[in-house]
C-alpha atoms as a printed R data frame, in Angstrom:
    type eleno elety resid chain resno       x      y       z
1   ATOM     1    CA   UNK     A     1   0.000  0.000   0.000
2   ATOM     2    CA   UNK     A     2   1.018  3.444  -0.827
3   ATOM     3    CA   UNK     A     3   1.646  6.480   1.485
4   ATOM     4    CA   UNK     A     4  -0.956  8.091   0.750
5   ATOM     5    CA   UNK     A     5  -3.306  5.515   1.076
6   ATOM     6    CA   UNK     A     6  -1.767  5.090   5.114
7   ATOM     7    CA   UNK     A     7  -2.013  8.798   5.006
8   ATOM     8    CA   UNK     A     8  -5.872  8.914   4.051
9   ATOM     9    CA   UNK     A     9  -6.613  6.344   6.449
10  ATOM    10    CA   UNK     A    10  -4.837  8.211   9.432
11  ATOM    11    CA   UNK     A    11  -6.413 11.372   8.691
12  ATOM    12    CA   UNK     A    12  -9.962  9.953   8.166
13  ATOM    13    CA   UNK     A    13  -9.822  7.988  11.630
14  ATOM    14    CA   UNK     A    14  -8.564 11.534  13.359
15  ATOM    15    CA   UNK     A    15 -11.163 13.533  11.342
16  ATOM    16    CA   UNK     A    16 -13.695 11.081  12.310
17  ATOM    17    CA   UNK     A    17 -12.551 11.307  15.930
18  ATOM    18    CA   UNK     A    18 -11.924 15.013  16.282
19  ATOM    19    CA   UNK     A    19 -15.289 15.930  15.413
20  ATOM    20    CA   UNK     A    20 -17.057 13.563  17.642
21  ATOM    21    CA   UNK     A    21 -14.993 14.641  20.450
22  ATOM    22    CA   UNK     A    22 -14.686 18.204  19.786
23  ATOM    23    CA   UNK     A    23 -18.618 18.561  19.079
24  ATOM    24    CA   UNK     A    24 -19.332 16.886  22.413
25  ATOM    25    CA   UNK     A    25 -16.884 18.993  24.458
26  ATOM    26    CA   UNK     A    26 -17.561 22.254  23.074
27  ATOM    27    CA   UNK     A    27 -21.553 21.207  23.142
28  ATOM    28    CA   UNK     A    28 -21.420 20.538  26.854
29  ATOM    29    CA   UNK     A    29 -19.642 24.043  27.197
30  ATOM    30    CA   UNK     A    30 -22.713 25.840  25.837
31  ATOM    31    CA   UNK     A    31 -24.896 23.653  27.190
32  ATOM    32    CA   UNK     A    32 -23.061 24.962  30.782
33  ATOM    33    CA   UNK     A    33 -23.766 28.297  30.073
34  ATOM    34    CA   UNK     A    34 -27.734 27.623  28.947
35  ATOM    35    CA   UNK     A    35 -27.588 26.357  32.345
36  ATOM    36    CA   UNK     A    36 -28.543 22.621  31.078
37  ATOM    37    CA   UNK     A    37 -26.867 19.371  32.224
38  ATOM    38    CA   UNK     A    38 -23.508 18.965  30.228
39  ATOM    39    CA   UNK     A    39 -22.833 15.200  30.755
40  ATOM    40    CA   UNK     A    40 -25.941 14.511  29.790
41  ATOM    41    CA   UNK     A    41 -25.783 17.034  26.861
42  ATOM    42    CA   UNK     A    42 -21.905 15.364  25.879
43  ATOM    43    CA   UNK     A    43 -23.166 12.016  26.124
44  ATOM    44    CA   UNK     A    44 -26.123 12.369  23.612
45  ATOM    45    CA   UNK     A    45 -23.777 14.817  21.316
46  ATOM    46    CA   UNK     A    46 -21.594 12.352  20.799
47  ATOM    47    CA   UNK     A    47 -24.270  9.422  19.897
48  ATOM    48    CA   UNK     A    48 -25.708 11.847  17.605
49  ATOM    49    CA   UNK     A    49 -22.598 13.415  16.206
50  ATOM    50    CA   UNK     A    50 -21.335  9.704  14.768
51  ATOM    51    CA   UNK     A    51 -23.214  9.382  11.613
52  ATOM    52    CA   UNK     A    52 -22.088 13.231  10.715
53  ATOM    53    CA   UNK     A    53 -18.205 12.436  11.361
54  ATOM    54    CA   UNK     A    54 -18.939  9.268   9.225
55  ATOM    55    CA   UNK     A    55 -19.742 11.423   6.333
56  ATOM    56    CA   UNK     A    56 -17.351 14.317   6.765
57  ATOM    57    CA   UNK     A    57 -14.382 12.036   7.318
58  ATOM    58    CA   UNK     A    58 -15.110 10.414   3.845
59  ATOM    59    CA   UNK     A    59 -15.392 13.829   2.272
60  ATOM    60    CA   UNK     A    60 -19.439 13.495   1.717
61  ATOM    61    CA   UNK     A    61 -21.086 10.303   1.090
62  ATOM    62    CA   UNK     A    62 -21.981 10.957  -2.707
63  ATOM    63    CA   UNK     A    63 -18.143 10.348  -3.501
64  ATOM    64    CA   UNK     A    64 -17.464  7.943  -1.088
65  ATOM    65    CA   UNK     A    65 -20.602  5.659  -2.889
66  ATOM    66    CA   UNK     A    66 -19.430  6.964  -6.609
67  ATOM    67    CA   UNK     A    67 -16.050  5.717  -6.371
68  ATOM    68    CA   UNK     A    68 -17.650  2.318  -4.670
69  ATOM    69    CA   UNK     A    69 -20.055  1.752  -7.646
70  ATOM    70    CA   UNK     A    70 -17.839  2.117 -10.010
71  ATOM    71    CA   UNK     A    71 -15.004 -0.153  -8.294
72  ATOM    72    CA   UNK     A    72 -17.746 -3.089  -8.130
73  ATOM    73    CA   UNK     A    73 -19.350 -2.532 -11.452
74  ATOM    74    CA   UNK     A    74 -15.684 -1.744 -12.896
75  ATOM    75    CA   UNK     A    75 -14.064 -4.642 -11.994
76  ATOM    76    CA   UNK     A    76 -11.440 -2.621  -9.970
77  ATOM    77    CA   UNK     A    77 -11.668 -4.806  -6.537
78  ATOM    78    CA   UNK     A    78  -8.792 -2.692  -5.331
79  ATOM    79    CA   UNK     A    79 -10.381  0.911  -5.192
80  ATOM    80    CA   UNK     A    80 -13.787 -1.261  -3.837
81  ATOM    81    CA   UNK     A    81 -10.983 -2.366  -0.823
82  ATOM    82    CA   UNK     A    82  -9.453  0.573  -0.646
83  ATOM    83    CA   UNK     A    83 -12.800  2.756  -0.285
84  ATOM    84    CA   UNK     A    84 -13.796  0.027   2.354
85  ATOM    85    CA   UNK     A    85 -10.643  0.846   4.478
86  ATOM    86    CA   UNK     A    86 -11.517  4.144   4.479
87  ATOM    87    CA   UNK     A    87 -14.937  3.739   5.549
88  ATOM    88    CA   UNK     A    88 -13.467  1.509   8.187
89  ATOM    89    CA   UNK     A    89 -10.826  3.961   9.643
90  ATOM    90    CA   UNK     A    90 -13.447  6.509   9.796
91  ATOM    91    CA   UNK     A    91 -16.340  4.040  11.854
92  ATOM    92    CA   UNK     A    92 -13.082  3.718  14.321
93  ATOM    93    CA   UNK     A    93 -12.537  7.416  14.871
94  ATOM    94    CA   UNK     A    94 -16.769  7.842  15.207
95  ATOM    95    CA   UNK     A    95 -16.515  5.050  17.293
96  ATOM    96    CA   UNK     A    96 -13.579  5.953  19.700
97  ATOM    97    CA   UNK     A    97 -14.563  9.529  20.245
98  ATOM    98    CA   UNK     A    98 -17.941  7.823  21.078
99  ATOM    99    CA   UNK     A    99 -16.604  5.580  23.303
100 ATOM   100    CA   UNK     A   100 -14.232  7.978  25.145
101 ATOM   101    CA   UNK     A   101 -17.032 10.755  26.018
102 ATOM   102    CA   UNK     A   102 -19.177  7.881  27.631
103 ATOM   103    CA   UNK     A   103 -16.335  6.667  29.764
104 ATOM   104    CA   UNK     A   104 -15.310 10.263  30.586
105 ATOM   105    CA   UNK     A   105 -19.373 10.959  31.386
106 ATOM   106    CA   UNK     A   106 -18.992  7.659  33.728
107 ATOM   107    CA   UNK     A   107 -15.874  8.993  35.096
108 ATOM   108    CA   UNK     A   108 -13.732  6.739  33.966
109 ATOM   109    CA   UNK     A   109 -15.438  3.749  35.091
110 ATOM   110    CA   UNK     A   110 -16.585  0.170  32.291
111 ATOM   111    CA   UNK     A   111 -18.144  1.595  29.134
C-alpha cells in the first residue's frame, strides 16, 4: 500500500474522531452556560454526532458511494478495498470519540 493511502486512512480515523470529540466537548460548554446538564448534553452529542463524522471524514457520502459503484461494477476490486478501508478507519474514529465521552461521562469507570 502506498503512502498516501496510510495517510488517508490516518487522517480519516482523526477527522472522524476530532469531530465527535470536539462537538461533544464544546456542546457541553454551551450547554453549561444555557444552564442545562452537560454530561448529559456530551453524552447524547456524541451518539448523535457519529453518523455526521462518518460522512465528513469520507469527504461526503456521494463520492465515497461513486467511487464504490464504479469499483464493483468496474471490476477494480482494489479501489472497492481501498474505499472500504476508508470507511473503516473513519467508523473507528466515530466510534472511539464515542466511546471515550461515555467513559469520561462515567468517570472513567466500564463503558
Amino acid at each position: 500500500m502506498g503512502e498516501r493511502f496510510i495517510s488517508t486512512l490516518i487522517i480519516d480515523f482523526c477527522v472522524a474522531l476530532g469531530i465527535v470529540l470536539g462537538g461533544s466537548l464544546v456542546g457541553a460548554v454551551g450547554s453549561t452556560l444555557t444552564h442545562h446538564p452537560p454530561m448529559t448534553t456530551m453524552s447524547r452529542l456524541a451518539e448523535q454526532l457519529r453518523i455526521w463524522a462518518l460522512v465528513a471524514a469520507l469527504d461526503g457520502s456521494v463520492d465515497f458511494l461513486r467511487a464504490f459503484g464504479d469499483g464493483v461494477w468496474g471490476g477494480q476490486l482494489l479501489a472497492v478495498a481501498k474505499q472500504f478501508a476508508y470507511f473503516t478507519a473513519s467508523f473507528m474514529g466515530c466510534q472511539l470519540g464515542y466511546y471515550l465521552i461515555k467513559w469520561l461521562v462515567m468517570g472513567g469507570e466500564g463503558v
